[in-house]
C-alpha positions in Angstrom: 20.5 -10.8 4.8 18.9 -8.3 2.5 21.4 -6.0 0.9 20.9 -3.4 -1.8 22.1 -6.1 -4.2 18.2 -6.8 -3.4 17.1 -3.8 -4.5 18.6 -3.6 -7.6 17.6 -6.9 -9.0 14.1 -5.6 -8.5 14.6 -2.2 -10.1 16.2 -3.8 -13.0 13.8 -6.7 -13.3 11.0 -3.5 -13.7 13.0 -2.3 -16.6 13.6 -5.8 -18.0 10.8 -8.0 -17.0 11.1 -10.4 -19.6 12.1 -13.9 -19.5 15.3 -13.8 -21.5 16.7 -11.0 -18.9 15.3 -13.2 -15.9 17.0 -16.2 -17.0 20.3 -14.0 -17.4 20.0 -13.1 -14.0 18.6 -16.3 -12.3 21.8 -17.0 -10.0 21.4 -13.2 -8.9 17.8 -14.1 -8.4 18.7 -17.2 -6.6 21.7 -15.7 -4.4 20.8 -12.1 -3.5 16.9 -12.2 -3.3 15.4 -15.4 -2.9 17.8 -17.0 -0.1 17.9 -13.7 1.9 14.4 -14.0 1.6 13.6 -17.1 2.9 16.0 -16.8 5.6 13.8 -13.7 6.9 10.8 -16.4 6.8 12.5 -18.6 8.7 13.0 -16.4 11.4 9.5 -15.2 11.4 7.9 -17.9 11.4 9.5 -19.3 14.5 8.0 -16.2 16.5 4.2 -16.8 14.4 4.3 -20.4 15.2 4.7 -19.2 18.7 1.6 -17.3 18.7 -0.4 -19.7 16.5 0.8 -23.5 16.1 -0.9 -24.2 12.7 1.3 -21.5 11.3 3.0 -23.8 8.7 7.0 -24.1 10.0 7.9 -24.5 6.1 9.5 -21.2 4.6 8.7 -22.0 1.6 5.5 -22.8 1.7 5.0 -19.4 3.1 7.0 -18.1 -0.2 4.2 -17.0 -3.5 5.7 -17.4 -6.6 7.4 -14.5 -8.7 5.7 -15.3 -11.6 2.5 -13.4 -12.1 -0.3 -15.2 -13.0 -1.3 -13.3 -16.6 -4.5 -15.6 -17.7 -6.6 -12.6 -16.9 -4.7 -9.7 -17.0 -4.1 -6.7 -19.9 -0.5 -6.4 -18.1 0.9 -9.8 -19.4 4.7 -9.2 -17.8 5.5 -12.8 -16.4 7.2 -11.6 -13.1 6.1 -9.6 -9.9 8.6 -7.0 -8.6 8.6 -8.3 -5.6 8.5 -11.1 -3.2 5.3 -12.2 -1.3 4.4 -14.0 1.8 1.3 -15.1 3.2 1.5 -16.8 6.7 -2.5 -18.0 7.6 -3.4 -21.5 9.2 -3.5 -24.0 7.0 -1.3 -22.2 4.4 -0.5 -18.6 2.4 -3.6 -19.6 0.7 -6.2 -20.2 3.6 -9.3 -18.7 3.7 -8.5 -18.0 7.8 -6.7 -14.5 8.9 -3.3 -14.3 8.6 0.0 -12.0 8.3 1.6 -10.8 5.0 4.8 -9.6 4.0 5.9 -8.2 0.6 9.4 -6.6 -0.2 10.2 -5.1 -3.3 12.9 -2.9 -3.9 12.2 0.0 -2.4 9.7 -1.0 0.4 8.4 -3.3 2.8 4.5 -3.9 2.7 4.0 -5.2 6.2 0.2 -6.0 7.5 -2.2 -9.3 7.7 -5.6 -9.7 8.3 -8.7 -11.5 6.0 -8.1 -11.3 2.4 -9.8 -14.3 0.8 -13.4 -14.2 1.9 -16.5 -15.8 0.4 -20.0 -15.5 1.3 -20.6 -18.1 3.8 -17.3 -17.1 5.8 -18.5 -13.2 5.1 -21.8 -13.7 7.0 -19.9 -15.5 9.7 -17.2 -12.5 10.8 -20.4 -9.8 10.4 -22.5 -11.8 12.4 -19.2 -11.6 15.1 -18.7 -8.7 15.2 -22.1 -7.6 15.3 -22.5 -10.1 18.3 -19.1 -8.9 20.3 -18.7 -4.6 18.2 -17.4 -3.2 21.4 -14.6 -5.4 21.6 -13.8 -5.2 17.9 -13.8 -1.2 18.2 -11.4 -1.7 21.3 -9.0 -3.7 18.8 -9.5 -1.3 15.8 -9.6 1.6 17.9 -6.3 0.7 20.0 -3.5 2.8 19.5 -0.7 0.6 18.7 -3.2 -0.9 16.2 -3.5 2.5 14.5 0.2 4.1 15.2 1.4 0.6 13.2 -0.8 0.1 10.4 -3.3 3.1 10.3 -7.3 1.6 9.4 -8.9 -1.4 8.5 -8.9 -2.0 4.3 -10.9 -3.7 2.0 -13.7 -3.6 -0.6 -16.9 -2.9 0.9 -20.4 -4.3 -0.2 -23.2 -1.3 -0.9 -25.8 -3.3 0.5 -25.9 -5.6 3.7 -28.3 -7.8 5.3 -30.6 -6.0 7.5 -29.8 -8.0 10.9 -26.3 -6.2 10.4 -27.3 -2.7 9.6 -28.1 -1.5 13.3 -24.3 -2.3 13.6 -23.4 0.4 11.1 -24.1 3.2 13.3 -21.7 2.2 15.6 -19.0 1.0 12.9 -19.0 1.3 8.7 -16.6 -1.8 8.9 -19.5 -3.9 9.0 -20.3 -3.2 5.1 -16.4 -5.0 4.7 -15.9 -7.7 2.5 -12.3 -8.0 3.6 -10.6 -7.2 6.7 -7.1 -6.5 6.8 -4.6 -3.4 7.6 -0.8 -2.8 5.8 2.3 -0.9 6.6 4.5 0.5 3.9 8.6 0.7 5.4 11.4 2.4 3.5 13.3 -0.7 2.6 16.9 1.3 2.8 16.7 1.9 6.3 16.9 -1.9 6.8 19.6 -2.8 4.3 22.6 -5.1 5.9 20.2 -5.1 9.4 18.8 -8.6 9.6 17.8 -8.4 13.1 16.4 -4.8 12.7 14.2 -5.9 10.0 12.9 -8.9 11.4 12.1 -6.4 14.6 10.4 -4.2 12.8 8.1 -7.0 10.8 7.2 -8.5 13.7 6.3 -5.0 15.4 3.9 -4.8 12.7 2.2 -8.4 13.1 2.0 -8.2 16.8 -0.3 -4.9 15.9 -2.6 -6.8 13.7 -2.4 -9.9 15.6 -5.5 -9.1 18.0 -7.5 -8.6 14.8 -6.7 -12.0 13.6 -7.2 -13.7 16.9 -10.9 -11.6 17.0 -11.6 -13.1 13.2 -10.5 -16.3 13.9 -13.4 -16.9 16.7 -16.1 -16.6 13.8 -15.1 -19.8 12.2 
């Protein structure tokens, strides 16, 4: 169950993110915000495997690590100040649409869609939903999609080849590069409320999970 115990590691670890203080707080690390964690992944994941059987059943192979990865970065602080999640086929880090969750320690950053996406694959979802637009405008377009988790996000190419263009007029989300849509919850209003958190995630995945099901038919 997450508490505010939760909470507070994370606001301290932003004042502190250093590895002496991590260490110092490891078993508070351990107790009030990795197991709670988890725990929540577990129940998720029963409901995604549901809906998509190589969801991998493993919570923590869902889990990303809290150490940042600083080999390219100015901001060399070793930890994130939060907790990620990345449930796709085949694994968090699979190229194939997916559902993520991130909880920090003042919100939950709730969403899914296609992240990772190189050219080949790229090509592929344009050339779908150039082939099949007005059923990807019903998705994008549906209510609960937008009421949940607002518009489609991503970087978006200047240029595009010209088969897809004629596509633009009827939707700019062909110059995507990445497909996906987030929800940003007030954490505090789900403190000590397992079964209303996990409620509320899942709200949010079954918004995006026509999206995923539409991108998954172009691989």
């Amino acid at each position: 169950m997450i508490t505010k115990g939760y909470s507070d590691f994370f606001k301290e670890l932003k004042a502190h993110n250093n590895k002496e203080w991590f260490h110092a707080n490891k078993k508070r690390y351990e107790n009030d915000v990795k197991q709670p964690f988890l725990e929540l992944l577990s129940e998720l994941i029963s409901t995604l495997y549901e809906w998509d059987n190589r969801i991998l059943t493993d919570e923590k192979k869902a889990l990303f690590r809290i150490n940042r990865d600083v080999r390219f970065s100015k901001d060399k602080t070793p930890y994130n100040t939060l907790l990620k999640a990345g449930f796709s086929p085949n694994g968090k880090k699979s190229m194939l649409p997916g559902y993520y969750l991130g909880i920090g320690a003042d919100t939950v950053h709730v969403g899914g869609g296609l992240f990772n996406v190189k050219p080949p694959e790229l090509k592929a979802v344009r050339n779908h939903i150039a082939y099949n637009v007005d059923d990807f405008l019903v998705i994008t377009n549906a209510k609960v999609f937008n009421d949940c988790l607002g518009e489609i996000k991503g970087d978006v190419a200047k240029r595009i080849d010209k088969a897809h263009e004629a596509v633009a007029s009827k939707t700019q989300l062909i110059y995507n590069k990445q497909f996906y849509a987030m929800a940003n919850l007030p954490l505090e209003d789900y403190y000590d409320s397992p079964t209303k958190l996990k409620d509320a995630i899942l709200k949010h995945f079954k918004a995006i999970k026509p999206l995923n099901e539409f991108l998954n038919e172009a691989f």
